[in-house]
Rosetta silent file (secondary structure, phi, psi, omega in degrees, C-alpha in Angstrom):
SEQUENCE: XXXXXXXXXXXXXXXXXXXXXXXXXXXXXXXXXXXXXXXXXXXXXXXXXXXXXXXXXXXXXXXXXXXXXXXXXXXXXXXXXXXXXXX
SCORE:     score description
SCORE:     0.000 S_00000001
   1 L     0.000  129.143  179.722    0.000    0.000    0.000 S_00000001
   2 L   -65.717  134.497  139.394    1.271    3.495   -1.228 S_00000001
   3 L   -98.515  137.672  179.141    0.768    6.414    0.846 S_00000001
   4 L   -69.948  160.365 -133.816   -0.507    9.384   -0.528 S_00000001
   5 L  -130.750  147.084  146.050    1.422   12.754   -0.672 S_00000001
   6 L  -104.890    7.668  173.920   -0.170   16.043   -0.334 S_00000001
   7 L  -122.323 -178.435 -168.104    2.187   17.477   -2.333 S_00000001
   8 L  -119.809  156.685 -172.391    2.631   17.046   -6.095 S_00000001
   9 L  -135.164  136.952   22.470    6.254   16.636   -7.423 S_00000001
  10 L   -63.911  179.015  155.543    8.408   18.312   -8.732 S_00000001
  11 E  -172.673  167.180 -168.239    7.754   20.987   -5.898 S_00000001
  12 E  -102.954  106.377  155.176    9.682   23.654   -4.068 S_00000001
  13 E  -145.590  149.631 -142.791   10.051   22.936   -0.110 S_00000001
  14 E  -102.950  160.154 -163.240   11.906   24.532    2.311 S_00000001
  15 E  -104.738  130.109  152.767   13.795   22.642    4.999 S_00000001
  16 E   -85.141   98.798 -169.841   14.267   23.723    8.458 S_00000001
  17 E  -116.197  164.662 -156.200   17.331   22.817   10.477 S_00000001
  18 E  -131.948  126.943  175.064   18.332   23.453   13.984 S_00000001
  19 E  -171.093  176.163  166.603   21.656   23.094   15.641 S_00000001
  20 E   -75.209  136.166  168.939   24.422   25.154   17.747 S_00000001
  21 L   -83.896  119.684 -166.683   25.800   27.920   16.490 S_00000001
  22 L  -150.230  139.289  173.903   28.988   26.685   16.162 S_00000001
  23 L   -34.305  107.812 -168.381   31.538   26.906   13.472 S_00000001
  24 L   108.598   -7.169 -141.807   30.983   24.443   10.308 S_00000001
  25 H   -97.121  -12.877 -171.941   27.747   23.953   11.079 S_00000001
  26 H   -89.716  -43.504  171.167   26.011   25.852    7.812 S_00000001
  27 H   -44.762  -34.495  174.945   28.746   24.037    5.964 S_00000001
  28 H   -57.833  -47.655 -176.796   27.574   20.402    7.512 S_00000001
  29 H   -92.511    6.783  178.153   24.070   21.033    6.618 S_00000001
  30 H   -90.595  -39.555  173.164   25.011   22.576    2.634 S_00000001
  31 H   -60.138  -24.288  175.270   27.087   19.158    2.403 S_00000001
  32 H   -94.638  -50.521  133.144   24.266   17.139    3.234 S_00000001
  33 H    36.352  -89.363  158.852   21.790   18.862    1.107 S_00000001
  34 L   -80.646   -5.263 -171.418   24.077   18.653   -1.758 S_00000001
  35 L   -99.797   -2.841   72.136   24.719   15.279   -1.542 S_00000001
  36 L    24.275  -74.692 -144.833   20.536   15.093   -1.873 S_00000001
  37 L  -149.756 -167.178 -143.923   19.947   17.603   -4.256 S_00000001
  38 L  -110.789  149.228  178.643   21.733   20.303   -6.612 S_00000001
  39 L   -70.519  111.819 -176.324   23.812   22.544   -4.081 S_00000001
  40 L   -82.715 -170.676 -156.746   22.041   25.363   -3.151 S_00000001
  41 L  -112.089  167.350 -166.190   22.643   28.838   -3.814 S_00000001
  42 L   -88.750   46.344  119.663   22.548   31.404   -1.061 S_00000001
  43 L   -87.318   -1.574  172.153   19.412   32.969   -2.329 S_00000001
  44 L   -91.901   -7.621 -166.402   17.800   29.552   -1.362 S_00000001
  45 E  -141.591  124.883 -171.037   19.237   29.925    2.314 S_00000001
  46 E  -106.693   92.021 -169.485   17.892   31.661    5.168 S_00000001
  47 E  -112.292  126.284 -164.450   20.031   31.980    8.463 S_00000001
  48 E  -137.261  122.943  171.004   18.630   32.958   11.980 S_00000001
  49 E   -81.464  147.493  135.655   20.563   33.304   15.469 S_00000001
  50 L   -34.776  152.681 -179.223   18.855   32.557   18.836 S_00000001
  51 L   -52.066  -30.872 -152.997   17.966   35.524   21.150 S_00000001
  52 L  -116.331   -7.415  168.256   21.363   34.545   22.924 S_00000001
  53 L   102.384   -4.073 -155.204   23.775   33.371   19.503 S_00000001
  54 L   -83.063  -22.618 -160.863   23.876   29.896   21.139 S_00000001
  55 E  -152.627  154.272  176.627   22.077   28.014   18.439 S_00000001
  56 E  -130.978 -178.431  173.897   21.113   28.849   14.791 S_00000001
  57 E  -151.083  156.110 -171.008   18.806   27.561   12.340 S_00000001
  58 E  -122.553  155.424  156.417   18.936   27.467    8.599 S_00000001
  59 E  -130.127  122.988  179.993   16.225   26.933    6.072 S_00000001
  60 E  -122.097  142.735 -166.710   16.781   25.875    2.609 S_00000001
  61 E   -91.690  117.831 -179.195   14.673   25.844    0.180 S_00000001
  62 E  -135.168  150.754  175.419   14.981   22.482   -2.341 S_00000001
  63 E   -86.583  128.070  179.276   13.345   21.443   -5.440 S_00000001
  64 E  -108.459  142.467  160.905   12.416   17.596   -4.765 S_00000001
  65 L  -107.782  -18.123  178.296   11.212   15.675   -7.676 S_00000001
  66 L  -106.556   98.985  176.374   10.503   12.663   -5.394 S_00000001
  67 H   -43.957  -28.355 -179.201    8.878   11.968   -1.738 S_00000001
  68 H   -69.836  -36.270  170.328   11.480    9.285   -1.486 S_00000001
  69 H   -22.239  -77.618 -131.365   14.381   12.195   -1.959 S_00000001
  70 H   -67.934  -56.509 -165.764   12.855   14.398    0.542 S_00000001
  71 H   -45.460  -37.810 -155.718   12.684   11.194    3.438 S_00000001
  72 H   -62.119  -28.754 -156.566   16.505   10.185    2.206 S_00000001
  73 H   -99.053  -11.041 -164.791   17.417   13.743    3.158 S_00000001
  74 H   -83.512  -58.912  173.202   15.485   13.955    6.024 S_00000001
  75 H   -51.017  -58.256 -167.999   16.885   10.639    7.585 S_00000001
  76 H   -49.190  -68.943 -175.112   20.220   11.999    6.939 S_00000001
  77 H   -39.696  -66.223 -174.569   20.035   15.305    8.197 S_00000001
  78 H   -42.792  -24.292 -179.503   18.071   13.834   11.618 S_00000001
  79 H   -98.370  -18.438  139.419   21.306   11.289   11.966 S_00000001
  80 L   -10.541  107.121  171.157   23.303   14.119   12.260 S_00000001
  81 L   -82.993   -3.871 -176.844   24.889   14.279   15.326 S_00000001
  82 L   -95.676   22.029 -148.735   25.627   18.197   14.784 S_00000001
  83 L  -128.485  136.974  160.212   22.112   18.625   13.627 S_00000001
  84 L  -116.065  -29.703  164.752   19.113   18.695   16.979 S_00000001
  85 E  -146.332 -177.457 -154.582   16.240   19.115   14.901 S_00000001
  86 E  -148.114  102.482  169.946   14.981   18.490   11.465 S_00000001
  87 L  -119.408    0.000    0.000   11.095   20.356   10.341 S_00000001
């Protein structure tokens, strides 16, 4: 049995990730990404500090042609140990 999608693919959707801001860490999550999807370009990426700098979060925006894509990248990112959350 399939499960259905609410979205239709190709589509645009943007990824949220969460981690300490700590050096490497927008590099960690562009490397994982790319190894996913086409690398993106920094008009597809969105970077936001905590009130206090301790943790940042990035959201990139990727064209998926596939639901299976999106999970593969999803798993990855989430097995990240520099990574805390994945929306």
């Amino acid at each position: 049995m399939s499960e259905e999608s609410l979205l239709e693919f190709p589509c645009d959707i943007p990824i949220k990730v969460f981690g300490r801001n700590v050096d490497g860490f927008r590099a960690t999550v562009v490397d994982i990404v790319s190894s996913h999807f086409e690398e993106p370009a920094d008009d597809d990426i969105r970077e936001r500090l905590s009130r206090d700098n301790g943790y940042t979060s990035l959201t990139i925006t990727i064209r998926a042609q596939t639901r299976e894509q999106v999970d593969a990248l999803y798993r990855e990112l989430s097995d990240s140990d520099d990574i805390m959350m994945v929306l």
